[in-house]
GUGUBA-421761 format. One record per residue: residue in one letter; x, z, y of N, C-alpha, C in turn. Coordinates in steps of 0.2 Angstrom, whole numbers, padded with zeros to 4 digits, always signed. Each point is the difference from the previous one (the first is absolute). Layout:
<atoms>
AXZYXZYXZY...
</atoms>
This chain:
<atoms>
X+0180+0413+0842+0007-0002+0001+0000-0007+0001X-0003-0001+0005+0000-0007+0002+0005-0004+0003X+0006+0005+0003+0004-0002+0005+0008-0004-0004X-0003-0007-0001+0006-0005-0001+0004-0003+0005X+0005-0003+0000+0002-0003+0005+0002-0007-0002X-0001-0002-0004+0002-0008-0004-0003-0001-0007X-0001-0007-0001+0001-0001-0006+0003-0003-0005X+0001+0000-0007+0005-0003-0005-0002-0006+0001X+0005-0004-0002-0003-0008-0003-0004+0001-0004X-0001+0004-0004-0007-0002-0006-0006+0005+0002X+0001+0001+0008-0006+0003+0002-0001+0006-0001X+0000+0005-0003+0004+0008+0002-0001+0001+0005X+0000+0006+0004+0001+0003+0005+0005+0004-0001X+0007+0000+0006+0005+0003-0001-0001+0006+0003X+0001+0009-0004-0005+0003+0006+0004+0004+0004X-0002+0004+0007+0007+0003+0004+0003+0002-0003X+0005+0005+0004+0004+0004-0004-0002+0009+0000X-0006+0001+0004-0005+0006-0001-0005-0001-0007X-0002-0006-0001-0003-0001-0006+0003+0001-0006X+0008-0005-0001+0004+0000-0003+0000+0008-0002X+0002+0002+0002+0003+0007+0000-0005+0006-0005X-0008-0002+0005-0005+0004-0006+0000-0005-0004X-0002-0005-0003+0000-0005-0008+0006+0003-0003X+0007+0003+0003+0004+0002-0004-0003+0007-0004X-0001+0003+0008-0003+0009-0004-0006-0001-0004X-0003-0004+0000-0005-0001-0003+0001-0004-0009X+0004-0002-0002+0003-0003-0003+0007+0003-0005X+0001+0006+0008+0005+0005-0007-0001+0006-0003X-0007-0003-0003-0001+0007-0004-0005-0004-0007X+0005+0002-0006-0006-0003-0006-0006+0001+0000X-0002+0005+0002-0009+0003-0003-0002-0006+0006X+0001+0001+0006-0003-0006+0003+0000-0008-0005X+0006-0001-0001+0002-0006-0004-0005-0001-0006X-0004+0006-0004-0001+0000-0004-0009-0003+0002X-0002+0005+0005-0004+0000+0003-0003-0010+0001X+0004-0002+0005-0001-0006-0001-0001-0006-0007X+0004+0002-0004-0001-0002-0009-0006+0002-0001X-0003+0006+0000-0006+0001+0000-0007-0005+0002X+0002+0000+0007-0006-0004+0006+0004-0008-0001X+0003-0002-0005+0001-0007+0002-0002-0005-0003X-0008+0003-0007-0005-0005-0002-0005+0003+0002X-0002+0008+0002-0006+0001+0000-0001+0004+0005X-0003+0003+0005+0000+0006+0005-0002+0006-0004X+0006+0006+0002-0003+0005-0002-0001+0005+0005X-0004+0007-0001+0001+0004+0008+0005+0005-0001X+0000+0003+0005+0004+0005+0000+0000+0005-0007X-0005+0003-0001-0001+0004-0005+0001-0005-0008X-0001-0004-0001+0003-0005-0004+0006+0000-0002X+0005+0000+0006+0007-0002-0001+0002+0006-0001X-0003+0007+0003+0003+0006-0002-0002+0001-0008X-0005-0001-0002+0000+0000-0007+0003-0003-0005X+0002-0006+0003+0004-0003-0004+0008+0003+0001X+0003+0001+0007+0006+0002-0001+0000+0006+0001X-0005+0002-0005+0002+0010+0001+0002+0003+0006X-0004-0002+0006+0003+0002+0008-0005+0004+0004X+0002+0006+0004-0007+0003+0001-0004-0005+0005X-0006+0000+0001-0004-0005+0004+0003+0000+0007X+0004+0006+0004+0000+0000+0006+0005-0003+0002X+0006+0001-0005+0006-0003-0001+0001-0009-0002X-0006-0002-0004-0002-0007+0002-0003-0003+0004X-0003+0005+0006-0003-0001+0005+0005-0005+0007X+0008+0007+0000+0003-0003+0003+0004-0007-0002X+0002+0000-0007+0002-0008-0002-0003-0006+0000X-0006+0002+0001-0006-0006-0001+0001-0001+0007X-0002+0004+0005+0002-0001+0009+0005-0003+0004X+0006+0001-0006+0005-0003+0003+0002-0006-0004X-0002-0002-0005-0002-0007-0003-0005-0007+0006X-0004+0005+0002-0006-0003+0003+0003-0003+0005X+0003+0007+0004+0002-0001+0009+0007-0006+0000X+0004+0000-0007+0004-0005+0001-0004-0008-0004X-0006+0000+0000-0004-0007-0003+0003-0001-0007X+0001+0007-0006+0003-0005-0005-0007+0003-0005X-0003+0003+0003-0005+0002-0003-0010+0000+0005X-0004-0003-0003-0003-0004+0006-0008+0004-0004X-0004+0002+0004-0005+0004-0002-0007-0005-0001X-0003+0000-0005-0007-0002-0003-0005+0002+0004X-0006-0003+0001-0007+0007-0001-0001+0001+0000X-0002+0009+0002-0002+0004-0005-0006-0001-0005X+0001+0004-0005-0004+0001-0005-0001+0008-0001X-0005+0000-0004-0003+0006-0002+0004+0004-0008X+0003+0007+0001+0002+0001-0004-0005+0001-0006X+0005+0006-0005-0005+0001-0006-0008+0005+0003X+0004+0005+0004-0007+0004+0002-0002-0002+0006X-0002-0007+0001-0002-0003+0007+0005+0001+0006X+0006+0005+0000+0004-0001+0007+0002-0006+0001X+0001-0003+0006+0004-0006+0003+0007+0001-0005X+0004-0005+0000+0007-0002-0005+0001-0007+0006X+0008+0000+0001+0002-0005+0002+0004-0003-0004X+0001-0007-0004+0005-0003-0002+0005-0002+0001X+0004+0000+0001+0008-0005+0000+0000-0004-0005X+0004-0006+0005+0003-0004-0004+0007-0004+0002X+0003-0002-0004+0009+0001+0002-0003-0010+0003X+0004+0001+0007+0000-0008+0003+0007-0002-0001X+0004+0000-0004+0004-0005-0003+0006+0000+0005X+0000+0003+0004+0005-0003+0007+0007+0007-0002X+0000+0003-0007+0006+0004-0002+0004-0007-0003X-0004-0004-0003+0005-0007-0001+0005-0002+0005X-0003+0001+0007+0003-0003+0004+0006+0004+0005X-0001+0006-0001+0004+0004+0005+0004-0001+0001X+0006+0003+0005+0004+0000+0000+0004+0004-0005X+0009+0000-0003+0001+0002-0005+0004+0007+0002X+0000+0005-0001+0000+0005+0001+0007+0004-0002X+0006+0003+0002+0005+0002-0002+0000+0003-0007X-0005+0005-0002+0000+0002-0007-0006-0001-0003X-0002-0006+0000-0005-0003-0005+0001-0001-0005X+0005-0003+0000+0002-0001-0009+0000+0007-0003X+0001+0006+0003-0001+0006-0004-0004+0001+0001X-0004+0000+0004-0007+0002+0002-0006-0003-0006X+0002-0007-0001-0003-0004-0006+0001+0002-0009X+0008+0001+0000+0002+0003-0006-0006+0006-0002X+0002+0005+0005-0004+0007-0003-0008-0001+0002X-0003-0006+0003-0007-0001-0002+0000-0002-0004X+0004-0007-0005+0000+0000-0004-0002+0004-0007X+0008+0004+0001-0001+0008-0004-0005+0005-0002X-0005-0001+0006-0004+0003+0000-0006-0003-0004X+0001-0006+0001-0007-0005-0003+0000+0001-0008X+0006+0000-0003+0001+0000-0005+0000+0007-0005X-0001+0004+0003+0000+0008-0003-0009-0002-0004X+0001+0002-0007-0004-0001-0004-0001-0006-0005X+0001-0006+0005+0001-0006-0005+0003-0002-0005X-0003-0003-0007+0007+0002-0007+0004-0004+0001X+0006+0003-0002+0006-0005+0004-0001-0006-0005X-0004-0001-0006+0001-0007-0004-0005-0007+0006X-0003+0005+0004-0002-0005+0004+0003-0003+0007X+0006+0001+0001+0005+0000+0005+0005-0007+0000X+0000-0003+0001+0005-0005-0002+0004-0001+0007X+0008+0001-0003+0005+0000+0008+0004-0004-0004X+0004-0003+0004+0004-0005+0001+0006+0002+0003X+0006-0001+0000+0008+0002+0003+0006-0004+0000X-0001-0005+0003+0005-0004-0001+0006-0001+0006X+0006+0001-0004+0005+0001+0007+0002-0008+0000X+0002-0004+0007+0001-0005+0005+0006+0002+0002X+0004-0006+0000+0006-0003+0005-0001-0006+0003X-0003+0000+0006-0003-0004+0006+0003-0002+0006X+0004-0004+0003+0000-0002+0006-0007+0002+0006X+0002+0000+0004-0006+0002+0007-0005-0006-0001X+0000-0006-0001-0001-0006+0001-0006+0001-0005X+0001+0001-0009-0003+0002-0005-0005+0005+0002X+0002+0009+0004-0002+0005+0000-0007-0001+0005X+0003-0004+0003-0008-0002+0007-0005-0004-0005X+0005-0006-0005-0007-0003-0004-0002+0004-0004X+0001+0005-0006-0002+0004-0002-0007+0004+0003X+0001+0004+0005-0004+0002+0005-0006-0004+0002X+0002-0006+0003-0005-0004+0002-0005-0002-0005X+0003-0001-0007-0003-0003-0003-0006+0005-0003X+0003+0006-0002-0002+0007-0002-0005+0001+0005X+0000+0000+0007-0004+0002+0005-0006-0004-0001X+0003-0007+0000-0005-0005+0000-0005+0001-0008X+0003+0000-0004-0005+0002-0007-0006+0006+0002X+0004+0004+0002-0004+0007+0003-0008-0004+0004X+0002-0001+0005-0001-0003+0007-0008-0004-0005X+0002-0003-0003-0005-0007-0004-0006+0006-0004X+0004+0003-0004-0005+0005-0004-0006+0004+0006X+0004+0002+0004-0004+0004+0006-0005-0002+0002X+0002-0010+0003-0006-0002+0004-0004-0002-0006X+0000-0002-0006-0005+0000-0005-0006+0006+0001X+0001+0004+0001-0004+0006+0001-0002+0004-0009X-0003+0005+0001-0002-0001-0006-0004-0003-0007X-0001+0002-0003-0001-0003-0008-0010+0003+0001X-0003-0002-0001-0007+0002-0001+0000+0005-0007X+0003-0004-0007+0001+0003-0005+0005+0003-0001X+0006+0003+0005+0007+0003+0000+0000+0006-0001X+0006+0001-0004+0003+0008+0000+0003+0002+0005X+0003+0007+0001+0003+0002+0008+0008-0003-0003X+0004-0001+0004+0006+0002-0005+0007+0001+0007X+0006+0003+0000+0004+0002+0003+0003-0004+0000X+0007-0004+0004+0004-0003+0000+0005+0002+0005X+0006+0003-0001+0004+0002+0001+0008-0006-0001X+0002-0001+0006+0006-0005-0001+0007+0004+0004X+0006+0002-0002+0005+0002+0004+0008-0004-0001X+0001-0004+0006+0006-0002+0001+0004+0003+0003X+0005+0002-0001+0008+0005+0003+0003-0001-0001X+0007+0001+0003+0007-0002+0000+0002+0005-0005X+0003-0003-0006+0000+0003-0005+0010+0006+0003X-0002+0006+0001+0006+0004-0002+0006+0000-0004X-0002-0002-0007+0005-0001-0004+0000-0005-0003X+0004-0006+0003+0001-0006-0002+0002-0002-0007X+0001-0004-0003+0005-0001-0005+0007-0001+0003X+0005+0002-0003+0008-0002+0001-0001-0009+0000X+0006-0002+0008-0001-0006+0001+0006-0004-0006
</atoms>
């Protein structure tokens, strides 16, 4: 998926709108989402990922596919499995950081998230909730500022000695305001 047509001021490619549109399919679905979590320190192959998300092999065949064909998932050289067969690795190229954002991704993130978190002791979970009365002006620094924390952590890359860990952040317009 090479076919951009411009790029950001920070260098990006901004991609068509045939692109855009597979990065959204490709992007709205968790088990892929989860998928890329998986490939984003280490390359795993196919049968790997199915092992780990309990998926039949054939059935991660085609998410891995459509991972690849949209560049969010970038293939290794092969290797030899456990019983000498060839194995291809994956590995996740970072470029879901950058996609475009998708009408139902914040749902689509929530129930990845949901999903990440089936089995973990909830004394390990630490959430936060705090309700805001912000002008527009605030609500764009907020964001920015948050994006930008995000942003810093990310080009660090990883920790040589690191744990994995999730970070989930959600900003909305809250429905039930306080009485003014």
């Amino acid at each position: 998926m090479a076919d951009t047509t411009e790029t950001r001021d920070d260098g990006a490619d901004v991609p068509s709108e045939a692109e855009s549109e597979a990065l959204a399919r490709a992007l709205s679905s968790p088990l892929r989402l989860r998928m890329l979590r998986l490939c984003a320190w280490e390359a795993r192959t196919n049968k790997e990922l199915a092992d780990l998300l309990e998926v039949n092999p054939g059935t991660m065949l085609h998410h891995v596919r459509t991972l690849v064909d949209t560049g969010l998932l970038a293939a290794e050289p092969a290797r030899a499995g456990a019983r000498g067969a060839r194995e291809v690795p994956y590995r996740a190229t970072g470029r879901s950081w950058r996609a475009p954002r998708v009408p139902n991704q914040s749902i689509v993130l929530l129930e990845t998230m949901r999903q990440q978190i089936v089995g973990v002791d909830p004394a390990d979970i630490e959430t936060t909730w705090l309700g805001l009365r912000l002008n527009q002006e605030h609500v764009d620094e907020l964001r920015d500022r948050l994006y930008g924390l995000l942003e810093e952590f990310k080009q660090r890359g990883p920790d040589v000695d690191g744990e994995t860990f999730s970070l989930v952040t959600v900003l909305h317009p809250d429905l039930n305001p306080p009485a003014p």
